[in-house]
N, C-alpha and C positions, 0 to 999 in steps of 0.2 A: 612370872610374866608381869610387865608394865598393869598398873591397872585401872588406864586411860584408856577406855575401848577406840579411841581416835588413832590409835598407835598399833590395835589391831585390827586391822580391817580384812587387812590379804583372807585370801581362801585357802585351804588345807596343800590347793593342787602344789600353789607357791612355796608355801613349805615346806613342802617333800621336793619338787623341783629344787631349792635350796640345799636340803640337807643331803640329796644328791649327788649335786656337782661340789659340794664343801668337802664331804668324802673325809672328815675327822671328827670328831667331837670327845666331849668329856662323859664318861661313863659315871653312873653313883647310884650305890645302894648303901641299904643303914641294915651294919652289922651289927651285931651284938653287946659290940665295944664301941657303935658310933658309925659318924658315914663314912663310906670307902670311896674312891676314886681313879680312875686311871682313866688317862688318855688315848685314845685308839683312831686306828683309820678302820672305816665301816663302809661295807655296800651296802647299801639296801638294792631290793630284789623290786621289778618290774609293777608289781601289784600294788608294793606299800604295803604289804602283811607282815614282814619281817627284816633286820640283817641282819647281817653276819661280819662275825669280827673274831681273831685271837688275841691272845692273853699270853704272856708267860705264866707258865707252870707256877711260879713262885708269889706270882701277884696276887695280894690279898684280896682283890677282887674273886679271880679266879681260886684262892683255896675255901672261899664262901659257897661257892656253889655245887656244894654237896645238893643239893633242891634247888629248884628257881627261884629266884628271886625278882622284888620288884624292881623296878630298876630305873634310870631317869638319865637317856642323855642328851645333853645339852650344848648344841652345837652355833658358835658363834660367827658371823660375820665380820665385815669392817665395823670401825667404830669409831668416837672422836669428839672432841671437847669442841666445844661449840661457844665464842665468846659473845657477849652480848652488842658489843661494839658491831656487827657486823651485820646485824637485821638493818640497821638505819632507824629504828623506831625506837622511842625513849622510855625508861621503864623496864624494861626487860633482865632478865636473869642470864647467867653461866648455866649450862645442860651439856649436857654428852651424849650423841646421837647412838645411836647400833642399831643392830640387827642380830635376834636371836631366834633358833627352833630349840623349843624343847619335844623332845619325844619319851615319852610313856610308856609302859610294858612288863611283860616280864622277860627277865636274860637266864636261861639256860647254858649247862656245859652240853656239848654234844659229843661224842665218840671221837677217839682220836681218830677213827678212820676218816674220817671227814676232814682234818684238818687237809691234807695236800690240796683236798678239793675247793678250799676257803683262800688259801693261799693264792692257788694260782688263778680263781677270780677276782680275786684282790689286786693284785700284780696286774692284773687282764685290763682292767677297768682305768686304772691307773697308766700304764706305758701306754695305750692307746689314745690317750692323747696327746702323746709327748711327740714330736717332728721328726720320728726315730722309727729303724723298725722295733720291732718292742719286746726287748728283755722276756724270759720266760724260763721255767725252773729248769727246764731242759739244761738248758745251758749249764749248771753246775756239773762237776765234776762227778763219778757215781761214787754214791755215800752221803757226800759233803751235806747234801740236802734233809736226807734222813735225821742224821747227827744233829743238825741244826735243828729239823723238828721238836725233836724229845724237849726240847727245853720249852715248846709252846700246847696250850692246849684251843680247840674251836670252839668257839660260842655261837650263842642265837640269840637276838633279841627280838621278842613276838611284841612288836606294834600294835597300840589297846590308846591310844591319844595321842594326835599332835598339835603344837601350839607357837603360834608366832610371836614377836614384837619386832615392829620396823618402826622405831623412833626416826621418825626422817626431819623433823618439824613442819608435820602436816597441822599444826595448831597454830601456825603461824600463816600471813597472805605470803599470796607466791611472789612478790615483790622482796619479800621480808626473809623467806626462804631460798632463793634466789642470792640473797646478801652472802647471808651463810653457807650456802653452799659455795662460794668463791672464798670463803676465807677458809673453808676445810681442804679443797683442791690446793689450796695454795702449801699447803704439807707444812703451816711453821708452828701449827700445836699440836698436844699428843694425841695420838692414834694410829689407827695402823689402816691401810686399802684405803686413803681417803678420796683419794679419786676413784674410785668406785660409790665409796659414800655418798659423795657430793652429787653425782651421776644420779645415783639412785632419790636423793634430795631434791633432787632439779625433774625427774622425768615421775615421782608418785602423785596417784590421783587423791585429789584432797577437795573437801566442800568448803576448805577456809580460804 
């Protein structure tokens, strides 16, 4: 995490609201031979006590969890280069805004019996916001879903810390911030959701 406390303000609630609705992040644990990683889509569960995610069977994440492990993932927002040309004030640096939650814990393997039931909350969570009626395992063919399983196994991450950074240029006046937030909308540097960035730049509470 940033470790400008001006850049973490937010409360816990926002960052689980966040890593919520993102519904992806990076998984990491330090194996024996170094850190692992793999990419996964994850629910978390109503409370904030834990989520849930699979793995392929073959994933060195997943052949580590003979025992729980600690585990750390890290789930990204928009983000985006920030030129200095565009505060209007003279002096100023190049930065690159974002928005990240890391979350803490330990990741367990849990019983295959539990995978069909991670899945189709998975699935659940996910088609139910799409404009659509919403996809459901049902729908496969009998078998087809089985077979497909074997190759995945379920996981659980138990929730024990979470932590934000919302670099928006809250260190900057809202005149200044304001500039920049129109030259990220304007989509012609790198980044990715920058209209969401700029958004989120224009509309956080700042003492500067």
């Amino acid at each position: 995490m940033h470790p400008n406390p001006i850049f973490r303000r937010e409360a816990d609630a926002r960052h689980r609201a966040f890593a919520r609705e993102r519904g992806f992040g990076q998984l990491t644990i330090c194996d024996v031979k170094g850190p692992l990683a793999a990419h996964v889509p994850v629910l978390f569960d109503d409370e904030g006590a834990f989520a849930e995610m699979h793995l392929m069977r073959s994933n060195p994440v997943a052949r580590a969890l003979a025992t729980p492990q600690a585990a750390l993932l890290s789930m990204t927002g928009p983000d985006g280069y920030v030129s200095p040309d565009w505060y209007g004030v003279a002096d100023q640096v190049p930065t690159w805004n974002y928005v990240a939650v890391h979350v803490r814990g330990t990741l367990e393997r849990r019983p295959d019996t539990e995978l069909r039931g991670v899945l189709d909350r998975l699935s659940h969570a996910m088609e139910t916001r799409l404009p659509k009626v919403p996809w459901h395992s049902g729908k496969m063919s009998p078998g087809v879903m089985e077979r497909m399983m074997r190759s995945l196994v379920p996981c659980r991450f138990r929730i024990e810390t979470i932590d934000g950074t919302w670099k928006l240029s809250q260190n900057k006046t809202a005149p200044a911030r304001d500039g920049a937030a129109d030259g990220v909308a304007s989509g012609t540097a790198p980044g990715q959701e920058q209209a969401t960035l700029a958004h989120w730049m224009r509309s956080i509470e700042t003492d500067a």
